[in-house]
N, CA, C and O atoms as a Tripos MOL2 file, in Angstrom:
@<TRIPOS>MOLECULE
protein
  280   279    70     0     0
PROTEIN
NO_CHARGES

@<TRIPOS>ATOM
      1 N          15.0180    5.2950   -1.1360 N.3       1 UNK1
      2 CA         13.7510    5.2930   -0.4610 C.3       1 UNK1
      3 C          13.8260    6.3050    0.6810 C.2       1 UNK1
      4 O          14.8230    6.3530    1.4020 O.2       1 UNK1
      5 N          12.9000    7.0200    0.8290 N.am      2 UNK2
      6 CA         12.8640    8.2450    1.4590 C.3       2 UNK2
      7 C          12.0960    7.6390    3.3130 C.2       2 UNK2
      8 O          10.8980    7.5660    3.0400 O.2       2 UNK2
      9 N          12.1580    7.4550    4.0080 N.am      3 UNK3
     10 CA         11.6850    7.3200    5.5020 C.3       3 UNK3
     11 C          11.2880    8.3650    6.0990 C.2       3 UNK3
     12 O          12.0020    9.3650    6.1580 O.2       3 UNK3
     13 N          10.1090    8.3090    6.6280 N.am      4 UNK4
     14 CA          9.1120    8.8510    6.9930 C.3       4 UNK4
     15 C           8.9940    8.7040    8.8220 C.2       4 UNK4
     16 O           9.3280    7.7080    9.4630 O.2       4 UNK4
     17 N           8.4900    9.8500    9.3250 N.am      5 UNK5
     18 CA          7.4880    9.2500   10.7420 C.3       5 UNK5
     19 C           6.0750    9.0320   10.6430 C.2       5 UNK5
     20 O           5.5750    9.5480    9.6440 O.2       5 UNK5
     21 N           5.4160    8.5100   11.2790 N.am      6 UNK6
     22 CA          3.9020    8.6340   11.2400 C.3       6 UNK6
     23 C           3.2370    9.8890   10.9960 C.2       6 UNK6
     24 O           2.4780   10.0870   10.0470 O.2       6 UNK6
     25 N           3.5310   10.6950   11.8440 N.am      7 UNK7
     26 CA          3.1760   12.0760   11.4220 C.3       7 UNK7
     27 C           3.0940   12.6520   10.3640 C.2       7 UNK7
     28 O           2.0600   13.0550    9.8320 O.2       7 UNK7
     29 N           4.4490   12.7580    9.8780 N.am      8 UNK8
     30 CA          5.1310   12.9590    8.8210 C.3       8 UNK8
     31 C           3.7930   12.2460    7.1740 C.2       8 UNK8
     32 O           3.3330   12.8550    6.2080 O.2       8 UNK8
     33 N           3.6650   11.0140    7.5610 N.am      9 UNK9
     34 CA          2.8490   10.2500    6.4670 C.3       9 UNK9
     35 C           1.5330   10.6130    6.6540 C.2       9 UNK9
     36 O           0.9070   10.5720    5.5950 O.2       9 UNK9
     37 N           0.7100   11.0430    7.8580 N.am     10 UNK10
     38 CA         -0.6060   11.7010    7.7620 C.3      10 UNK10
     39 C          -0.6970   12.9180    7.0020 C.2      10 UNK10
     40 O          -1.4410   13.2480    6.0780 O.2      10 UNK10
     41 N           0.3970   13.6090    7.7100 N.am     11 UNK11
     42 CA          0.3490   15.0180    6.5480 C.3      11 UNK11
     43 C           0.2350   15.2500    5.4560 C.2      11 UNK11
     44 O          -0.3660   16.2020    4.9570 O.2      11 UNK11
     45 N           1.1310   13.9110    4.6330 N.am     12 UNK12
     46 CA          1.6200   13.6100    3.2610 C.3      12 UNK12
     47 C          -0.2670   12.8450    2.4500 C.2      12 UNK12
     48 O          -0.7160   12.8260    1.3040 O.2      12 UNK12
     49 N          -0.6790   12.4710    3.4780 N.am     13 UNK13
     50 CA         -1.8070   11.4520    2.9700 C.3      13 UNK13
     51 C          -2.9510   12.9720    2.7510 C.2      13 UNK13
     52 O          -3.5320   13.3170    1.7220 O.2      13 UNK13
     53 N          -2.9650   13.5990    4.0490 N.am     14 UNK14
     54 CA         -4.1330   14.5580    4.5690 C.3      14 UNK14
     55 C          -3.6200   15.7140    3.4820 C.2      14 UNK14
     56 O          -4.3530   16.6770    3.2570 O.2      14 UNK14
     57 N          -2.4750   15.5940    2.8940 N.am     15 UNK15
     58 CA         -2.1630   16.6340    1.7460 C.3      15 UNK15
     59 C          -2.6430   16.2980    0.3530 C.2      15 UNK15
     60 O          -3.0320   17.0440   -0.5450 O.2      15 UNK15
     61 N          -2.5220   15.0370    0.4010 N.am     16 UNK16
     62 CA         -2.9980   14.2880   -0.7360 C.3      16 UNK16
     63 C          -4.3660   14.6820   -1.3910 C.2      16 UNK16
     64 O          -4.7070   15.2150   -2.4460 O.2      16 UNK16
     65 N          -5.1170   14.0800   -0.0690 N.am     17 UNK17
     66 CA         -6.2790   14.0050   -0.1510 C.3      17 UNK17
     67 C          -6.9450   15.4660   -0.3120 C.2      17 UNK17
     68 O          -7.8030   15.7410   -1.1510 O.2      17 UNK17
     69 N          -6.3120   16.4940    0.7890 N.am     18 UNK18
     70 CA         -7.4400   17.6650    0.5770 C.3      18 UNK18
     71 C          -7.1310   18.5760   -0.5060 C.2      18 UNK18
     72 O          -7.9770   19.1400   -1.2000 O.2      18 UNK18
     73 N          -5.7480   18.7020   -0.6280 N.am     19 UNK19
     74 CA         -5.0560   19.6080   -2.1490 C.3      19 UNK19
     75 C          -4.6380   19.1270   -3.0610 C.2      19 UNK19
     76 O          -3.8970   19.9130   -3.6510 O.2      19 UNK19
     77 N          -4.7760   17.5050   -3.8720 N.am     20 UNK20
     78 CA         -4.3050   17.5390   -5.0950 C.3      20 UNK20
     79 C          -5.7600   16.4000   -5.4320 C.2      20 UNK20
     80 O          -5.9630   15.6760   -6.4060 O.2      20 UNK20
     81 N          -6.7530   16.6730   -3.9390 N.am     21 UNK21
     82 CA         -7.9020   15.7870   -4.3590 C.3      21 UNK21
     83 C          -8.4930   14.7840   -4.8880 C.2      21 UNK21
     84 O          -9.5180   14.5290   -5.5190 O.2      21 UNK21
     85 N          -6.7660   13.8210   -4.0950 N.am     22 UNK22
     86 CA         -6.9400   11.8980   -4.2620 C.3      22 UNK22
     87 C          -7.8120   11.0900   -2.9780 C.2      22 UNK22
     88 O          -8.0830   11.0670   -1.7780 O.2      22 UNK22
     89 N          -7.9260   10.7010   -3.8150 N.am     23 UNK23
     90 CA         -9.5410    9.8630   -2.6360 C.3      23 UNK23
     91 C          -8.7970    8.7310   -2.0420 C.2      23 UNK23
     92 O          -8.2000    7.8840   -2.7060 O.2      23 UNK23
     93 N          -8.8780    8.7710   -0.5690 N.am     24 UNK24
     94 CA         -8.3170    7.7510    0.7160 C.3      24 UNK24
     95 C          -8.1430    6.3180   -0.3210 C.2      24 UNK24
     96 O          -7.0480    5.7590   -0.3950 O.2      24 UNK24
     97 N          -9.1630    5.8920   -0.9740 N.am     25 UNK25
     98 CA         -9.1680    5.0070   -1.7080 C.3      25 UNK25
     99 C          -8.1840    4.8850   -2.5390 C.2      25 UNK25
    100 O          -7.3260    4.0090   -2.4300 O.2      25 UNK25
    101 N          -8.2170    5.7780   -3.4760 N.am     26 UNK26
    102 CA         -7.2400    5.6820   -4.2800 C.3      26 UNK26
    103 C          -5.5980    5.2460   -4.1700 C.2      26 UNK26
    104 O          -4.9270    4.3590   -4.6970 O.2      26 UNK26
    105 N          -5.3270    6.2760   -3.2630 N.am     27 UNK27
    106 CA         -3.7390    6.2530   -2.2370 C.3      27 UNK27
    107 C          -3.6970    4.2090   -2.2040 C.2      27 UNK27
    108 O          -3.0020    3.5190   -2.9510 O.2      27 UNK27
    109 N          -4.7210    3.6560   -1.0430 N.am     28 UNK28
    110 CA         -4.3900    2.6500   -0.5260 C.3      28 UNK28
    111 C          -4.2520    1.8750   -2.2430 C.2      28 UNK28
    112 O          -3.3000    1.0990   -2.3230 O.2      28 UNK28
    113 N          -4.8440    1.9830   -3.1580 N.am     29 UNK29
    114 CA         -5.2720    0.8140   -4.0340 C.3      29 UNK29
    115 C          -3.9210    1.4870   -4.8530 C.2      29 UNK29
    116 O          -3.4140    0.5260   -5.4310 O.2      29 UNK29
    117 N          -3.3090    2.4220   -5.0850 N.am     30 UNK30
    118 CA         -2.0080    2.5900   -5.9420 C.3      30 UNK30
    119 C          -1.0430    2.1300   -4.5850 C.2      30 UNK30
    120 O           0.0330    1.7330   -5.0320 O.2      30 UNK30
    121 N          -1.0620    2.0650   -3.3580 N.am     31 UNK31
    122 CA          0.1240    1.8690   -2.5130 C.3      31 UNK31
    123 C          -0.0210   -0.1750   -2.4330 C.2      31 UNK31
    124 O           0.8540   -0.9900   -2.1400 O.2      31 UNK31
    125 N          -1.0230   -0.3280   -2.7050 N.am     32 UNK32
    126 CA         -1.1070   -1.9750   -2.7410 C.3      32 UNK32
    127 C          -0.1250   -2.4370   -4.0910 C.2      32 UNK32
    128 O           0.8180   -3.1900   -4.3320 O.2      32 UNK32
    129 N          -1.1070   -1.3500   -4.8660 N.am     33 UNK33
    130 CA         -0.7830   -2.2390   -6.1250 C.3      33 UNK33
    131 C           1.1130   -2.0030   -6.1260 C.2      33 UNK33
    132 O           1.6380   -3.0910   -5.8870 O.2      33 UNK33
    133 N           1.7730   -1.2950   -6.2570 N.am     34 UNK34
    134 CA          2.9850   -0.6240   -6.1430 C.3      34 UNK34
    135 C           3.8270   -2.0760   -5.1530 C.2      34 UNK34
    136 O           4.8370   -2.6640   -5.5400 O.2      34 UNK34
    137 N           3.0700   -2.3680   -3.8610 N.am     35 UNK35
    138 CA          3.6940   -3.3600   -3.0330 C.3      35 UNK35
    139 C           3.3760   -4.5450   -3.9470 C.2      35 UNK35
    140 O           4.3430   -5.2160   -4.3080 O.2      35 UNK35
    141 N           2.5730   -4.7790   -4.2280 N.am     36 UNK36
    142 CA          2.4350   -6.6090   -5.2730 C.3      36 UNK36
    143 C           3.4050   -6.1870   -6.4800 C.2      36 UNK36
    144 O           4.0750   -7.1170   -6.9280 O.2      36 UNK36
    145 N           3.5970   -4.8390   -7.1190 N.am     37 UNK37
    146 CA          4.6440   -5.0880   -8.3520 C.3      37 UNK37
    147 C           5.9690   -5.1360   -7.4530 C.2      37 UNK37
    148 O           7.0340   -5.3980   -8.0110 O.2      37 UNK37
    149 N           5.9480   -5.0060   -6.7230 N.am     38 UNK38
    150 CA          7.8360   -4.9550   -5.9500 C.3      38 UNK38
    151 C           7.3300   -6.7950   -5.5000 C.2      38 UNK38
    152 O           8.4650   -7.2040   -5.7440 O.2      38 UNK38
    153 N           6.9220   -7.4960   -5.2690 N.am     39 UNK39
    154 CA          6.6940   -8.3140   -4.6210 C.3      39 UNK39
    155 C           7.2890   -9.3300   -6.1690 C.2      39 UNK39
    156 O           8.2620  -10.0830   -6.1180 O.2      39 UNK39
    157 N           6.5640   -9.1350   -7.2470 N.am     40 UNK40
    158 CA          6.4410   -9.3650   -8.2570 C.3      40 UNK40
    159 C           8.0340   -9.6320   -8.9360 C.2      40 UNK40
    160 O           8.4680  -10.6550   -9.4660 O.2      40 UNK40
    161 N           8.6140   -8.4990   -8.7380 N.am     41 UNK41
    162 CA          9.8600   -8.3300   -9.1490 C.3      41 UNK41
    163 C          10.7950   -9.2680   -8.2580 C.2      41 UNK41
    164 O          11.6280   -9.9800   -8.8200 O.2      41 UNK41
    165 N          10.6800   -9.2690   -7.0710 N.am     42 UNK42
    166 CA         11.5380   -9.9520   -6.1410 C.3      42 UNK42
    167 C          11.2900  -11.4850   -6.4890 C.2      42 UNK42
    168 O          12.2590  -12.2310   -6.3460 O.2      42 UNK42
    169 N          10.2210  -11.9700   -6.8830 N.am     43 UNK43
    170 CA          9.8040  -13.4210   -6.8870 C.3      43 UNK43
    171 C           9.6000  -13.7960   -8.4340 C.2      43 UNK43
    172 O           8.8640  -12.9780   -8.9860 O.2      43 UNK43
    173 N           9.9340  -14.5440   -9.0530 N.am     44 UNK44
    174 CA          9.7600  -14.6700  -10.1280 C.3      44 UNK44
    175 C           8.1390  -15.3420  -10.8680 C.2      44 UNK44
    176 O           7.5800  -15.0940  -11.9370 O.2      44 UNK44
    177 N           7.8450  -16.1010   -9.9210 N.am     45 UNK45
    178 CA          6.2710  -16.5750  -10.2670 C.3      45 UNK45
    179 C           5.5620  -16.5260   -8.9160 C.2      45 UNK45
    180 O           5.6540  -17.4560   -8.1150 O.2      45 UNK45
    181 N           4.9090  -15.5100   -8.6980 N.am     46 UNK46
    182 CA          3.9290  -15.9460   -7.0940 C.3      46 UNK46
    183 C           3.1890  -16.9130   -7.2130 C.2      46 UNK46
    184 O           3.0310  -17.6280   -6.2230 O.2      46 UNK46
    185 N           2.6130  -17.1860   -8.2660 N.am     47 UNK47
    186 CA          1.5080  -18.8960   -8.4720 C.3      47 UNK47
    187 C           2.0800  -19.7360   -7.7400 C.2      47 UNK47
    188 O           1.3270  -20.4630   -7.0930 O.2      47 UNK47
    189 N           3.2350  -19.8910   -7.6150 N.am     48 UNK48
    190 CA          4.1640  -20.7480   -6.9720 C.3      48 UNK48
    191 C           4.7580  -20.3490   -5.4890 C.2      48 UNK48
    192 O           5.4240  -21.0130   -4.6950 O.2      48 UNK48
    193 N           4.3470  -19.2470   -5.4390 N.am     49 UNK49
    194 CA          4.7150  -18.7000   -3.9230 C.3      49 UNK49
    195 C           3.4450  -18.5680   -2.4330 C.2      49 UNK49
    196 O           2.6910  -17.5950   -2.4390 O.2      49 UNK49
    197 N           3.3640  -19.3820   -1.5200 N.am     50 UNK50
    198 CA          2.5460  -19.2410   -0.6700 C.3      50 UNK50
    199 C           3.1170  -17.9070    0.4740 C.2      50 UNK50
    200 O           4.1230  -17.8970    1.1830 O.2      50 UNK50
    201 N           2.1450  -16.9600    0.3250 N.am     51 UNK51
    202 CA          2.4850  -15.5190    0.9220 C.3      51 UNK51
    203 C           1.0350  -15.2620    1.8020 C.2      51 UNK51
    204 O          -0.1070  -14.9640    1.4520 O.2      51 UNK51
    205 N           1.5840  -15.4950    2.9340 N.am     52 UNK52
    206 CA          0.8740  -14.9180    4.2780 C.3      52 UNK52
    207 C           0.5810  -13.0510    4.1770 C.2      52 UNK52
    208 O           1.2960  -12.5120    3.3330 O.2      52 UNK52
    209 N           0.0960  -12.5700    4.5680 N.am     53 UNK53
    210 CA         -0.3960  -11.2140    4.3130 C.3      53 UNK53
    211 C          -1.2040  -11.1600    5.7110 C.2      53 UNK53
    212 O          -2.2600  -11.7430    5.9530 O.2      53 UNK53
    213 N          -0.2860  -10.1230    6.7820 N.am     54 UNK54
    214 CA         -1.4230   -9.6290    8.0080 C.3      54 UNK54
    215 C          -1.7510   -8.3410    7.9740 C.2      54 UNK54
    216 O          -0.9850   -7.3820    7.8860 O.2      54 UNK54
    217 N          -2.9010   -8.3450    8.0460 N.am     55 UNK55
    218 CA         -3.5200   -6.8420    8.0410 C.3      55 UNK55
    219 C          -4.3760   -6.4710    9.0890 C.2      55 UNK55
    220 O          -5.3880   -7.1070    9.3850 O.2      55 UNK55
    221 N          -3.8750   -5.1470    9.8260 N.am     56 UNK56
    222 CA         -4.8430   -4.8820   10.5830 C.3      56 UNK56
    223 C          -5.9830   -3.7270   10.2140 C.2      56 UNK56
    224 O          -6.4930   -3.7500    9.0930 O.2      56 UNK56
    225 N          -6.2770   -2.9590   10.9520 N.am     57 UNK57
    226 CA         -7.8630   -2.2080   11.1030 C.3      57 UNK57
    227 C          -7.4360   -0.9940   10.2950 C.2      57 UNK57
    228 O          -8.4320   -0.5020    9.7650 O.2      57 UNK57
    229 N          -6.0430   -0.1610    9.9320 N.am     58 UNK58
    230 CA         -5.9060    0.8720    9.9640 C.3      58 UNK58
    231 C          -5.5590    1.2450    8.3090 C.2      58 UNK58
    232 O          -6.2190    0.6030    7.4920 O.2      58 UNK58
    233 N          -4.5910    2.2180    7.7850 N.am     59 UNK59
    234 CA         -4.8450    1.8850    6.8180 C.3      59 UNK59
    235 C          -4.0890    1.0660    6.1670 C.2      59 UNK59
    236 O          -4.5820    0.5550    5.1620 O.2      59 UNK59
    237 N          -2.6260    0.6920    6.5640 N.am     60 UNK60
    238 CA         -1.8360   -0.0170    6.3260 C.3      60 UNK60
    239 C          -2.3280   -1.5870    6.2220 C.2      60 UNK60
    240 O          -1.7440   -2.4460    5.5620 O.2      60 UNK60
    241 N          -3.2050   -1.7350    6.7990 N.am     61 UNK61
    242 CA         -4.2200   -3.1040    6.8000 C.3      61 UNK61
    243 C          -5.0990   -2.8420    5.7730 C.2      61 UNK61
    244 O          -5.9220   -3.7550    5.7110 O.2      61 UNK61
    245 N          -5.3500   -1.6820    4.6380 N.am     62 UNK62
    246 CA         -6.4990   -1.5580    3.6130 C.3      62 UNK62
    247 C          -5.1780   -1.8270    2.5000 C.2      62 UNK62
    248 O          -5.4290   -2.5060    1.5050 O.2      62 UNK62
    249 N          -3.9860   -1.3650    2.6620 N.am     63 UNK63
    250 CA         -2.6740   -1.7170    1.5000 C.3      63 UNK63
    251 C          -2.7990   -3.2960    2.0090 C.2      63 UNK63
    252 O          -2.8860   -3.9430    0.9660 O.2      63 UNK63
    253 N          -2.8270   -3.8300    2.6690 N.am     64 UNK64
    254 CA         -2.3180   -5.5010    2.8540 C.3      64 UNK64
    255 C          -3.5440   -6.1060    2.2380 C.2      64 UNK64
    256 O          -3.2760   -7.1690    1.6770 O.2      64 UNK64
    257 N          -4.9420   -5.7220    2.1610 N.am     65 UNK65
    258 CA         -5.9880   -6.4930    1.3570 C.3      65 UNK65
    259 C          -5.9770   -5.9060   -0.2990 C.2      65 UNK65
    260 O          -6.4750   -6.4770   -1.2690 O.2      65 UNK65
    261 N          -5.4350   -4.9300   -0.2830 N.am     66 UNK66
    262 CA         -5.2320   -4.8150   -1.7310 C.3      66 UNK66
    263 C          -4.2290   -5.3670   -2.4090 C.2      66 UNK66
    264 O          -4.3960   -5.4620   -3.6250 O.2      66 UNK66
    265 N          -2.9300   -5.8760   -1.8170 N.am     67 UNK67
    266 CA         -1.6100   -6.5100   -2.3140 C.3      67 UNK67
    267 C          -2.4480   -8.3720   -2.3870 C.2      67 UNK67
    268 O          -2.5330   -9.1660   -3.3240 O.2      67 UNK67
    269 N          -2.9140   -8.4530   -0.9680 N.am     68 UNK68
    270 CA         -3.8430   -9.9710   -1.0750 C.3      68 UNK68
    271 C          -4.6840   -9.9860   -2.3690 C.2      68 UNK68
    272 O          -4.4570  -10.9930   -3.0380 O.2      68 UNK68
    273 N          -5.6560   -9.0870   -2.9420 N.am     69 UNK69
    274 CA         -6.2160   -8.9710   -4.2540 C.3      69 UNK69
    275 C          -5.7190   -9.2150   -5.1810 C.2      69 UNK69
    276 O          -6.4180  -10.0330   -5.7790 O.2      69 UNK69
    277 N          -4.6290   -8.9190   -5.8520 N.am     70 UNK70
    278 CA         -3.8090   -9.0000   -6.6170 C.3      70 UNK70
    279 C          -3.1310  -10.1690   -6.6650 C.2      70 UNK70
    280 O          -2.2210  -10.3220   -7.4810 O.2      70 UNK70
@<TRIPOS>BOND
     1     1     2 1
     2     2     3 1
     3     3     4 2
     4     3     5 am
     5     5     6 1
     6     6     7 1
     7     7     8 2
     8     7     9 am
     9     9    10 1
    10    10    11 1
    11    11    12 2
    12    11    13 am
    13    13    14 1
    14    14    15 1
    15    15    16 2
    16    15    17 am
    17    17    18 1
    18    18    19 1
    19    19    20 2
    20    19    21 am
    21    21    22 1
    22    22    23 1
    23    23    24 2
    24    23    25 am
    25    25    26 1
    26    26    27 1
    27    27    28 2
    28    27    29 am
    29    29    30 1
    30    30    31 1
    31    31    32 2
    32    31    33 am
    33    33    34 1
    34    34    35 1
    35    35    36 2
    36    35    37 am
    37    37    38 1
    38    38    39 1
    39    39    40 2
    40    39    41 am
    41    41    42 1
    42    42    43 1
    43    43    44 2
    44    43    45 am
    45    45    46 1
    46    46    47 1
    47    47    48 2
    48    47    49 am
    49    49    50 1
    50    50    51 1
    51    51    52 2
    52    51    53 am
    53    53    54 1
    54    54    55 1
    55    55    56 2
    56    55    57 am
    57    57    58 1
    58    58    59 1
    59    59    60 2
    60    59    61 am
    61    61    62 1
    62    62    63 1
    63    63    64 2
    64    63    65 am
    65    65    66 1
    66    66    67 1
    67    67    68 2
    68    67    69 am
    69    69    70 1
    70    70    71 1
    71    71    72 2
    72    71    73 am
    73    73    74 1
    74    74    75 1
    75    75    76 2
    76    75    77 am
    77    77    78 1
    78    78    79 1
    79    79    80 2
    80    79    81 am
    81    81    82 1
    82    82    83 1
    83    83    84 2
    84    83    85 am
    85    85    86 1
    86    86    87 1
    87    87    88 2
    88    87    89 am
    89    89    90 1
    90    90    91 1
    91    91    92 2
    92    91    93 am
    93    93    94 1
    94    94    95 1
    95    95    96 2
    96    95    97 am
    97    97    98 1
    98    98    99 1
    99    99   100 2
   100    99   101 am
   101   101   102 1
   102   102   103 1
   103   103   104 2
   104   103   105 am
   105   105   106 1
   106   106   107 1
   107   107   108 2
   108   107   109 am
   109   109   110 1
   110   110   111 1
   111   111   112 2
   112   111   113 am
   113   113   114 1
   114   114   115 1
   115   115   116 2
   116   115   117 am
   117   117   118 1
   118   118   119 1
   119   119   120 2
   120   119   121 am
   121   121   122 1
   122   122   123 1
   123   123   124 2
   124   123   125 am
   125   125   126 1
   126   126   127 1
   127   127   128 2
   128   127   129 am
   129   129   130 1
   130   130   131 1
   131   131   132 2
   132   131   133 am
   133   133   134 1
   134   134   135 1
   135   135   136 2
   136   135   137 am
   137   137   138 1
   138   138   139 1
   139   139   140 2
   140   139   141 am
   141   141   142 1
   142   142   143 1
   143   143   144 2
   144   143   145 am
   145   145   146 1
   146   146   147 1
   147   147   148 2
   148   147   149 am
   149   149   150 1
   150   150   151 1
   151   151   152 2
   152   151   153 am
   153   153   154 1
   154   154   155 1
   155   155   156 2
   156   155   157 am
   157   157   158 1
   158   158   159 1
   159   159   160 2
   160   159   161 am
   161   161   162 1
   162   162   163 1
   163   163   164 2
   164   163   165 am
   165   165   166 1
   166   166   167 1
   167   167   168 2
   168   167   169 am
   169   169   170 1
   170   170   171 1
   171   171   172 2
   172   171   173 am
   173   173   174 1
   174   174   175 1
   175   175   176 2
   176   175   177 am
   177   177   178 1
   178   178   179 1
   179   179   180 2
   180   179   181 am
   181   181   182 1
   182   182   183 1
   183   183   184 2
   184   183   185 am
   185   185   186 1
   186   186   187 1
   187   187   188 2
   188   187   189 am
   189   189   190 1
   190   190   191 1
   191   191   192 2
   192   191   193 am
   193   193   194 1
   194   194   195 1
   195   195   196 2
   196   195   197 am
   197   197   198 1
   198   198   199 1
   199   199   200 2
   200   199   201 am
   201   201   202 1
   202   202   203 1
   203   203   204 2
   204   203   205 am
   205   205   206 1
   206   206   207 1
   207   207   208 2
   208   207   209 am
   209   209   210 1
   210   210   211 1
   211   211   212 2
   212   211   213 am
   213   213   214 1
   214   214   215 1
   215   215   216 2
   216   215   217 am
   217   217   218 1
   218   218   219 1
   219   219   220 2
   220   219   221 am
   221   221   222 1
   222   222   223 1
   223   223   224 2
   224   223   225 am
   225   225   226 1
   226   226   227 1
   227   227   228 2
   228   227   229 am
   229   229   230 1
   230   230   231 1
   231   231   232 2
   232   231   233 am
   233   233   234 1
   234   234   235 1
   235   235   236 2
   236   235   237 am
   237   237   238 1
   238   238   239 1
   239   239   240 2
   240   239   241 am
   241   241   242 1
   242   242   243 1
   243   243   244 2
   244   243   245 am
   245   245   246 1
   246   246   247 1
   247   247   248 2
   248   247   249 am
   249   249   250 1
   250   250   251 1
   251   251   252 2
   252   251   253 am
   253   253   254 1
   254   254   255 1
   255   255   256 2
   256   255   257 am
   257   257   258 1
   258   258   259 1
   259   259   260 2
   260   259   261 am
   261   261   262 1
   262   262   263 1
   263   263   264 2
   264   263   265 am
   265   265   266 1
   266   266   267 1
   267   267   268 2
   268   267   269 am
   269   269   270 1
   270   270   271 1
   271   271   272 2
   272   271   273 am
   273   273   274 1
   274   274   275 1
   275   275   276 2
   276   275   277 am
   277   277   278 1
   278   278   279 1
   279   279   280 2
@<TRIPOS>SUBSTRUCTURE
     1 UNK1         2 RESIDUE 1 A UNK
     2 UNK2         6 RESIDUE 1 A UNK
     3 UNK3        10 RESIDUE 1 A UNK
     4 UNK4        14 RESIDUE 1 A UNK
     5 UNK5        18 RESIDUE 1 A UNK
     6 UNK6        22 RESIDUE 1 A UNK
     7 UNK7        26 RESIDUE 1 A UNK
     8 UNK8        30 RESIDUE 1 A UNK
     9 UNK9        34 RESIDUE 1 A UNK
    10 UNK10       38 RESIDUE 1 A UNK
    11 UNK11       42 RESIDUE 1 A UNK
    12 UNK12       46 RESIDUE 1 A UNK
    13 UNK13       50 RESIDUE 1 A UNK
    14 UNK14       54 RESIDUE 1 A UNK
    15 UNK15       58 RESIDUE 1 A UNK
    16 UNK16       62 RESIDUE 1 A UNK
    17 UNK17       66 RESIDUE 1 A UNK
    18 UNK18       70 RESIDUE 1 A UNK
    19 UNK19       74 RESIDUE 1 A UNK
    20 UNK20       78 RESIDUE 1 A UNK
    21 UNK21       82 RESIDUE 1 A UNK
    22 UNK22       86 RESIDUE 1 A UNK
    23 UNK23       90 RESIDUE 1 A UNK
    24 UNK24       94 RESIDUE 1 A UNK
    25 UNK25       98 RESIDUE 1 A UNK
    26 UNK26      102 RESIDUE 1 A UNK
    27 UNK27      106 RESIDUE 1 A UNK
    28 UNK28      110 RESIDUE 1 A UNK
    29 UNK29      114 RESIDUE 1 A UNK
    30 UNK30      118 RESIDUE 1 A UNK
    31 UNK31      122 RESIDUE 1 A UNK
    32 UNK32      126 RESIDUE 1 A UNK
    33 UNK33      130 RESIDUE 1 A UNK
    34 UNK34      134 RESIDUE 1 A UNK
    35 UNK35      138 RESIDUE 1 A UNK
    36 UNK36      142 RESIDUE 1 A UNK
    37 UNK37      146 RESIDUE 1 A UNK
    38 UNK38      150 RESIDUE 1 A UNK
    39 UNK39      154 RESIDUE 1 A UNK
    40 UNK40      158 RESIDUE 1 A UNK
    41 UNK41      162 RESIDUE 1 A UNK
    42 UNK42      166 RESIDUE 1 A UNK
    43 UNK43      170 RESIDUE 1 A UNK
    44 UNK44      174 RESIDUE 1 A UNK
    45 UNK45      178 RESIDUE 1 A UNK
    46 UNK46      182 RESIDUE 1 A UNK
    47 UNK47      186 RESIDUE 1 A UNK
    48 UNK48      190 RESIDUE 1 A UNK
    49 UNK49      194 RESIDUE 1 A UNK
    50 UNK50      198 RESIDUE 1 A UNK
    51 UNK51      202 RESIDUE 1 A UNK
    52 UNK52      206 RESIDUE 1 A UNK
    53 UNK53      210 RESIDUE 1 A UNK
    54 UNK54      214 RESIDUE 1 A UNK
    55 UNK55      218 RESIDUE 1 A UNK
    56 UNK56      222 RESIDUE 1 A UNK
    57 UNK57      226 RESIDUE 1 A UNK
    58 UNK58      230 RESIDUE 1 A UNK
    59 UNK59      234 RESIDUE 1 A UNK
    60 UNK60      238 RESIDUE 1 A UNK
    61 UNK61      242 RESIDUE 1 A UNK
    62 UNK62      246 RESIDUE 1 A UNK
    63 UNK63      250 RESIDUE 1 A UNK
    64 UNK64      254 RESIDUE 1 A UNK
    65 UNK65      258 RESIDUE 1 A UNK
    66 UNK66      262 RESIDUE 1 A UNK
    67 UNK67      266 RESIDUE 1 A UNK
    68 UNK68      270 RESIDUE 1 A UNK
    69 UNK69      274 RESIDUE 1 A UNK
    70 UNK70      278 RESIDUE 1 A UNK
């Protein structure tokens, strides 16, 4: 797993978005979904797992309502 700064991840997002022309949307709803399959893997049945999820305003809070979706 590769670690990042903040900076570092705007660039990567603001690169995303303006030169390979993935929509803000998109990013968060493949970075959710990506966190519920690792979630998935670690736990063997979530039906059975009660999982708290905090999300705030930014976008890391738009990945935490998309992993909650799922």
């Amino acid at each position: 797993m590769k670690v990042v700064t903040n900076q570092q991840m705007r660039e990567i997002d603001r690169k995303a978005i303006e030169e390979n022309k993935i929509s803000g949307l998109a990013l968060m709803e493949n970075a959710g979904l990506r966190i519920f399959q690792s979630l998935k893997n670690i736990y063997t049945d979530l039906r059975l797992k009660k999982i708290l999820i905090f999300s705030g305003s930014g976008n890391n809070g738009g990945d935490g309502f998309v992993v909650a979706r799922h």
